[in-house]
C-alpha positions as CSV (number, residue, x, y, z in Angstrom):
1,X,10.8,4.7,-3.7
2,X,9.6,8.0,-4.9
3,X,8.7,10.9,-2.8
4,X,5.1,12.4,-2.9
5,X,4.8,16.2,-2.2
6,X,1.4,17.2,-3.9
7,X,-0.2,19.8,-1.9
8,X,-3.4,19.0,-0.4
9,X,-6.6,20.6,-1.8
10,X,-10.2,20.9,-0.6
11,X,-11.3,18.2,-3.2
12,X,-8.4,16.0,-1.7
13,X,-9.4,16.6,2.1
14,X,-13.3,16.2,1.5
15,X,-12.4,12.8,-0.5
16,X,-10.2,11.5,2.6
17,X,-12.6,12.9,5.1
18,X,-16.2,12.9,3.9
19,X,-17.0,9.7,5.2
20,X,-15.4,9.7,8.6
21,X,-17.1,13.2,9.4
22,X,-20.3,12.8,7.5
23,X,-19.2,15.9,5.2
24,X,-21.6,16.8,2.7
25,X,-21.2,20.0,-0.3
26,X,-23.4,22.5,0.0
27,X,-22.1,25.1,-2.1
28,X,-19.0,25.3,-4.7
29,X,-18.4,22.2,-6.3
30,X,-16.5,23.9,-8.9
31,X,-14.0,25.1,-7.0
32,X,-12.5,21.8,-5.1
33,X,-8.8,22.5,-6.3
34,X,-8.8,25.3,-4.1
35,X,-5.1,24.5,-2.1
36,X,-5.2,24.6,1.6
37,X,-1.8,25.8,2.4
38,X,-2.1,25.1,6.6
39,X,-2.8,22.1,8.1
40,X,-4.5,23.8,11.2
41,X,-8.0,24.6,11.9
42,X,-9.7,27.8,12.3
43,X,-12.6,29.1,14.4
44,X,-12.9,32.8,12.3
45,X,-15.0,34.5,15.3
46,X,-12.8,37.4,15.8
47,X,-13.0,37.8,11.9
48,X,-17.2,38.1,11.8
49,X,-16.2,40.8,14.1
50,X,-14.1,42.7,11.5
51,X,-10.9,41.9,13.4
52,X,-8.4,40.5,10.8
53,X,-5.0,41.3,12.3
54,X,-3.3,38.1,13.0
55,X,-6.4,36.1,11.3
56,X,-5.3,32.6,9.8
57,X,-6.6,32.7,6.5
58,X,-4.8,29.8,4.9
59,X,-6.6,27.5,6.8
60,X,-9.7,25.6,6.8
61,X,-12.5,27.7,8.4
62,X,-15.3,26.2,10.7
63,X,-18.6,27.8,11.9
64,X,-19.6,26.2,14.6
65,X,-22.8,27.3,16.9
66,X,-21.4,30.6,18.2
67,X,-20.2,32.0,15.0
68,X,-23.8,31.0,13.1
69,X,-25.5,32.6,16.2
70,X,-23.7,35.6,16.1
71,X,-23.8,35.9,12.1
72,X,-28.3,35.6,12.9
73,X,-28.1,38.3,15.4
74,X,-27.0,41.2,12.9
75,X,-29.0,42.5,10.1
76,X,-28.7,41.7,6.9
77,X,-26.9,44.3,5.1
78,X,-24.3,44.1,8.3
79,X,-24.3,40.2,8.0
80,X,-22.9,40.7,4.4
81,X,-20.6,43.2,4.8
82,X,-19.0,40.7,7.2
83,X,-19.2,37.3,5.5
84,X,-17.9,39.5,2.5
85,X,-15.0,41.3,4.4
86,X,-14.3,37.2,5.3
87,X,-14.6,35.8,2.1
88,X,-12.4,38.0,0.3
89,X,-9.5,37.3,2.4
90,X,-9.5,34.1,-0.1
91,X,-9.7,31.2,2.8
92,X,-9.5,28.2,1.2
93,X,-13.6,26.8,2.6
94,X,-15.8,27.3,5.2
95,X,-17.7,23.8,7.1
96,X,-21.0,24.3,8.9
97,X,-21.0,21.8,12.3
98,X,-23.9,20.6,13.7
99,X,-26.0,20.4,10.5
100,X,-26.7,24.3,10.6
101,X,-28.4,25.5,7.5
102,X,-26.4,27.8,5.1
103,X,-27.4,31.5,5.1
104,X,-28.4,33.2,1.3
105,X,-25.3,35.4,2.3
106,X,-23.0,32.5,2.4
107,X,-24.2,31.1,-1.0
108,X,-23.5,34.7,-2.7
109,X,-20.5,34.8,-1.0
110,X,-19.5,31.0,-2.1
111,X,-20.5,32.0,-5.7
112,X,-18.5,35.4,-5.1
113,X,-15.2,34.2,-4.4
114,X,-15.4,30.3,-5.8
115,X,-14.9,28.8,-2.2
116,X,-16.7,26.0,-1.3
117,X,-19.2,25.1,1.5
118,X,-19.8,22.3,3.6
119,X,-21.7,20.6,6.3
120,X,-21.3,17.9,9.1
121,X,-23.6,16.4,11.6
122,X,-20.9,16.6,14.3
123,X,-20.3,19.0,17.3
124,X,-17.5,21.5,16.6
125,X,-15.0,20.6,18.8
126,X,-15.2,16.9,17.1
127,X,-15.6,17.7,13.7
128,X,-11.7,19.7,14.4
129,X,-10.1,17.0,16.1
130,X,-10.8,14.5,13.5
131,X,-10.0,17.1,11.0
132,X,-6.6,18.1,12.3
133,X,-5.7,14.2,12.2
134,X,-6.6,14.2,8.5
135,X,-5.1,17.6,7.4
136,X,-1.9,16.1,9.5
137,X,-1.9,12.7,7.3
138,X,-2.3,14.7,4.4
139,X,0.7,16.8,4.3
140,X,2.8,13.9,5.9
141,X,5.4,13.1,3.7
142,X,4.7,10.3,1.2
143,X,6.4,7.2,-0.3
144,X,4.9,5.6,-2.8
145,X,6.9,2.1,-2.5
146,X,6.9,-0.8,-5.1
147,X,6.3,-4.0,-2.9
148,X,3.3,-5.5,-1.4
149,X,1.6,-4.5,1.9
150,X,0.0,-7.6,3.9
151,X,-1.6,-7.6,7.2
152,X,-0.5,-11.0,9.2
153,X,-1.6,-11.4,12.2
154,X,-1.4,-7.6,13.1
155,X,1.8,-7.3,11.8
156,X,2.1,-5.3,8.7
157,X,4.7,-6.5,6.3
158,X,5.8,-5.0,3.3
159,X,7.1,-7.7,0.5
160,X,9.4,-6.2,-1.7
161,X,11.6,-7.9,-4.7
162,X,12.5,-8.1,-8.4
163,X,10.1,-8.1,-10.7
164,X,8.9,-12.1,-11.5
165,X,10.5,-12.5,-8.2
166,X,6.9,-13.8,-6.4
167,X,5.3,-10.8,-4.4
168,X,1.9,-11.2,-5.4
169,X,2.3,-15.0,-5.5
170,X,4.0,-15.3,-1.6
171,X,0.9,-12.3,-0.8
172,X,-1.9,-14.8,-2.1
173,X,-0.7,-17.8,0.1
174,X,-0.8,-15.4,2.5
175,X,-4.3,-14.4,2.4
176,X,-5.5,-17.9,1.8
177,X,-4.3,-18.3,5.6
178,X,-6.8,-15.9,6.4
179,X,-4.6,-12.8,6.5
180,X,-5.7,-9.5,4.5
181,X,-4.1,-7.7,2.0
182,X,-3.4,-3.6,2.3
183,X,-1.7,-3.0,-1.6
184,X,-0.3,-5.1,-4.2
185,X,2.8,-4.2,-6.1
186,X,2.6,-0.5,-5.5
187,X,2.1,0.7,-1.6
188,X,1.4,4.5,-0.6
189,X,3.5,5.3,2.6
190,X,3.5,8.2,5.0
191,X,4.3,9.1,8.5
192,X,1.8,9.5,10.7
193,X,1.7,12.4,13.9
194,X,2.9,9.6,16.1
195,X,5.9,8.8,14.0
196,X,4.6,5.9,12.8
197,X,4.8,4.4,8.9
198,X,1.3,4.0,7.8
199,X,0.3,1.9,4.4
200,X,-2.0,2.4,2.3
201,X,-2.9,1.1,-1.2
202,X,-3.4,4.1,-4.4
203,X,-7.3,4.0,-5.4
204,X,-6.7,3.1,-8.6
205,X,-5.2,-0.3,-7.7
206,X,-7.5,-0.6,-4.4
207,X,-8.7,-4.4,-3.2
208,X,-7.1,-5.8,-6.5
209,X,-3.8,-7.5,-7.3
210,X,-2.2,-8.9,-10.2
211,X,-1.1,-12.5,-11.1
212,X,1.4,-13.1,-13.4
213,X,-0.4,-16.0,-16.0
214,X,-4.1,-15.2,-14.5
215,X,-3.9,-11.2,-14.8
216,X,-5.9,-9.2,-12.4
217,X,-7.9,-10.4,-9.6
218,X,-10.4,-8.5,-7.1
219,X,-9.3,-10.0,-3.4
220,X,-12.6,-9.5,-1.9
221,X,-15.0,-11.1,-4.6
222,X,-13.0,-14.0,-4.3
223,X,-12.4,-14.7,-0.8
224,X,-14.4,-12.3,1.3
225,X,-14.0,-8.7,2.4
226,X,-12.0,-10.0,5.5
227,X,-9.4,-10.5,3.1
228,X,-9.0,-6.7,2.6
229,X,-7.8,-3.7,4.6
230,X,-7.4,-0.2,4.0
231,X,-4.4,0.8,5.4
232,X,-2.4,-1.0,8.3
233,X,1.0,0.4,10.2
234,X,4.2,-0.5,9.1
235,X,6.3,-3.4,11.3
236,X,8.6,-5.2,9.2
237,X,10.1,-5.3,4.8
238,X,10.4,-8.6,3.9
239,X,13.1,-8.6,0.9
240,X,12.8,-11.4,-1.6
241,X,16.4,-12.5,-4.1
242,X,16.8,-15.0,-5.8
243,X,18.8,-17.8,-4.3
244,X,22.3,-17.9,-5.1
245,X,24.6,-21.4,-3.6
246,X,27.6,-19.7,-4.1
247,X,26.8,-17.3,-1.0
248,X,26.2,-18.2,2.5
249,X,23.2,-15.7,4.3
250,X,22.9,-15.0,8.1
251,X,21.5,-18.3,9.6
252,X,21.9,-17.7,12.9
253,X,19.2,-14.4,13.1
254,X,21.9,-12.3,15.0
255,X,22.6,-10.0,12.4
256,X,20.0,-7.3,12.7
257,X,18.9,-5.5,9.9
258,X,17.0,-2.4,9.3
259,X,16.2,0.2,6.3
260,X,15.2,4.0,7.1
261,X,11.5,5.2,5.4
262,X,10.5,8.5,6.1
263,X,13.9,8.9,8.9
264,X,12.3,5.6,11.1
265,X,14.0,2.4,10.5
266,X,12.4,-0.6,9.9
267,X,13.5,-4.2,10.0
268,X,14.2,-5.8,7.2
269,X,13.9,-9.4,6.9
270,X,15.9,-11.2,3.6
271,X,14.9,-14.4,2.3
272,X,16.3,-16.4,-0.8
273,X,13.5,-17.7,-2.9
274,X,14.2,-20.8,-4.3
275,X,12.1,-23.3,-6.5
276,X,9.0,-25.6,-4.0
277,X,9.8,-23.0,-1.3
278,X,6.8,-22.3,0.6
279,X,7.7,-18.5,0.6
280,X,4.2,-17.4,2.2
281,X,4.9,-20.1,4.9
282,X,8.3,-18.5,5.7
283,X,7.1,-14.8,5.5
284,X,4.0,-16.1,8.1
285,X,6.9,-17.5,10.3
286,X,8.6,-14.1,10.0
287,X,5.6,-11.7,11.0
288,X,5.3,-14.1,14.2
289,X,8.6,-13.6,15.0
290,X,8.1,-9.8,14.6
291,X,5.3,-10.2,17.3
292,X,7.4,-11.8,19.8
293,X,10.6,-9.6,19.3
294,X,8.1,-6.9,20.4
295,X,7.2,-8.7,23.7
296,X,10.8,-9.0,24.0
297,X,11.7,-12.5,23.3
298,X,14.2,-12.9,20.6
299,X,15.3,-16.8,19.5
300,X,18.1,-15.9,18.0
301,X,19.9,-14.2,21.3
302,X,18.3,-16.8,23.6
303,X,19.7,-19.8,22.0
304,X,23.6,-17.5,21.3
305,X,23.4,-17.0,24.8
306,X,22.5,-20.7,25.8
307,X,25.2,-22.1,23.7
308,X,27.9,-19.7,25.7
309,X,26.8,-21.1,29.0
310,X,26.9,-24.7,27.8
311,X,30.8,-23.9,26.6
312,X,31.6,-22.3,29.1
313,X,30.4,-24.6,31.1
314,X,31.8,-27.6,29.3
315,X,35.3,-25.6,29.1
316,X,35.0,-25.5,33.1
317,X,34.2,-29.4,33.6
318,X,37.3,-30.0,31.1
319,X,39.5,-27.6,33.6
320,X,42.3,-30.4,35.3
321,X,41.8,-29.7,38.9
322,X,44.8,-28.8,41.5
C-alpha cells in the first residue's frame, strides 16, 4: 500500500468535477496547475466591496447572481479596480453559476494574474454543495492498493494476493456471474466525509484488466458496460495464499479478522487457493455472507451456539438422577 498526498489543483478538481456540475473553461487554460490549498468554498462578496480582512483567498471563489449583479451596478473603471484588488490576492479560480456571461474585466484580469475561469449551468447554492463533496474527496487521504476491486452483489470486495496467485482470474469468473468490476490489479482508495473507504480504479488502467497468457482485455467491449463501475465503497479484502497441507486454517468462521485502511478496519476474508478450486465461486459465497453479517445473522455463531445447547443439553439427559 502506498500513501497518496498530491495536492489538489484546479486542472485536478475541473477533471473530477466537470461532468457532474456541467463546468465548462472560459478563460485560463494555461494555468490549470494552479494549487487550491483549502478545501472550502467561497462567496468573495465582502471582497467586490474592498473588504479583505479575514477574506479566504486559498479557496475556490464562486460568483453567483448577487456578486455578478453587484459587479454590473458600478462603473467600469470602479468595476476593475475591484476585480483587480480581487485578483491579485492570487485566489486559486473564480466559477460563474447560473451560466452568467464573463465580463471583459474578468478576462483582463484572468490574463493578468493566470487564474482561470469557469462556468456552470447550476444555481449557486448547488454548484457549492457538490463542490465541497469533491474538494472533500480530493484531499482525502489516498491508498493506492495492489489487489482487485469487484462489485458483487453490492458488496465491494477487494481481492488481494501474490503475484500469479489468480486475482484477475477469480475477478473474471466473477463478472461472468454478472457482477462488475471497479479496478484490476492496482485500486485507488480514500476515505470519504462519512468515514467510509471508497474505490476507485487509476485512469490509466480504467475498464481494463490484464490476463496472464491473453494480455490485456477491455471488460466492457466484451461483456457489456454493466460489467463496469466507477468506483464502489469498500465492505470486505478477500486474501488469496497458496494452499499449504501442512497448516490447518479457521474452519469454523469464528475467528474474526480485520485489517485497518485509512484508521477503519475492514474484514478480511483468507482463502487457500488450490488447483480446480472454483475461487470466484467461493469469493461469491463470501460477499453474501458479508451481506447477511450486516443484517445481523452470522452462521458461524448461530451454529457455535446451537451445538452448546445440544451438549449441554445432552450432558443434562446423561445426568444419573437422585
Amino acid at each position: 500500500m502506498n500513501k497518496v498526498a498530491a495536492p489538489v489543483t484546479v486542472g485536478s478538481f475541473y477533471e473530477n468535477a466537470r461532468t457532474l456540475m456541467q463546468l465548462s473553461l472560459l478563460s485560463g487554460a494555461d494555468y490549470m496547475d494552479r494549487v487550491i490549498p483549502e478545501e472550502a468554498i467561497n462567496r468573495p462578496g465582502l471582497a467586490l466591496a474592498d473588504f479583505f480582512q479575514y477574506f479566504a483567498e486559498k479557496r475556490i471563489q464562486v460568483f453567483g447572481l448577487a456578486e455578478m449583479t453587484y459587479l454590473k451596478s458600478l462603473g467600469k473603471d470602479e468595476r476593475e479596480k475591484r476585480l483587480e484588488n480581487l485578483f491579485k490576492q492570487s485566489i486559486p479560480c473564480v466559477i460563474l453559476t447560473r451560466n452568467r456571461n464573463m465580463i471583459p474585466e474578468m478576462e483582463r484580469m484572468s490574463a493578468k494574474y493566470k487564474i482561470p475561469i469557469f462556468r456552470t449551468p447550476l444555481i449557486t447554492s448547488r454548484f457549492i454543495n457538490l463542490a465541497t463533496v469533491a474538494m472533500e474527496n480530493l484531499v482525502a487521504p489516498h491508498l493506492k492498493f495492489v489487489g482487485t476491486m469487484m462489485d458483487v452483489m453490492g458488496i465491494g470486495v477487494l481481492i488481494e494476493g501474490q503475484p500469479g496467485i489468480g486475482k484477475s482470474e477469480a475477478a473474471l469468473g466473477l463478472i461472468e456471474r454478472g457482477f462488475s468490476l471497479v479496478a484490476d490489479d492496482l485500486t485507488v482508495i480514500h476515505r470519504d466525509s462519512h468515514s467510509r473507504l471508497i474505490c476507485t480504479s487509476s485512469e490509466l488502467t480504467r475498464y481494463h484488466m490484464e490476463i496472464r497468457g491473453l494480455g490485456i482485455i477491455h471488460v466492457p467491449s466484451i461483456f457489456g458496460m454493466a460489467s463496469v463501475s466507477l468506483e464502489k465503497r469498500l465492505d470486505m479484502i478477500v486474501s488469496l495464499y497458496p494452499v499449504d497441507p501442512t497448516k490447518e486454517g479457521d474452519r469454523s468462521g469464528l475467528d474474526k479478522k480485520t485489517r485497518k485502511i485509512l484508521d477503519i478496519d475492514v474484514s478480511l476474508v483468507e482463502l487457500p487457493v488450490a488447483p480446480g478450486r472454483d475461487m470466484a465461486g467461493v469469493v461469491e459465497v463470501a460477499a453474501m455472507n458479508q451481506k447477511l453479517s450486516y443484517l445481523g445473522h452470522d452462521a458461524a455463531k448461530e451454529f457455535d451456539q446451537n451445538l452448546i445447547r445440544t451438549l449441554q443439553k445432552r450432558r443434562t439427559m446423561s445426568l444419573p438422577s437422585i
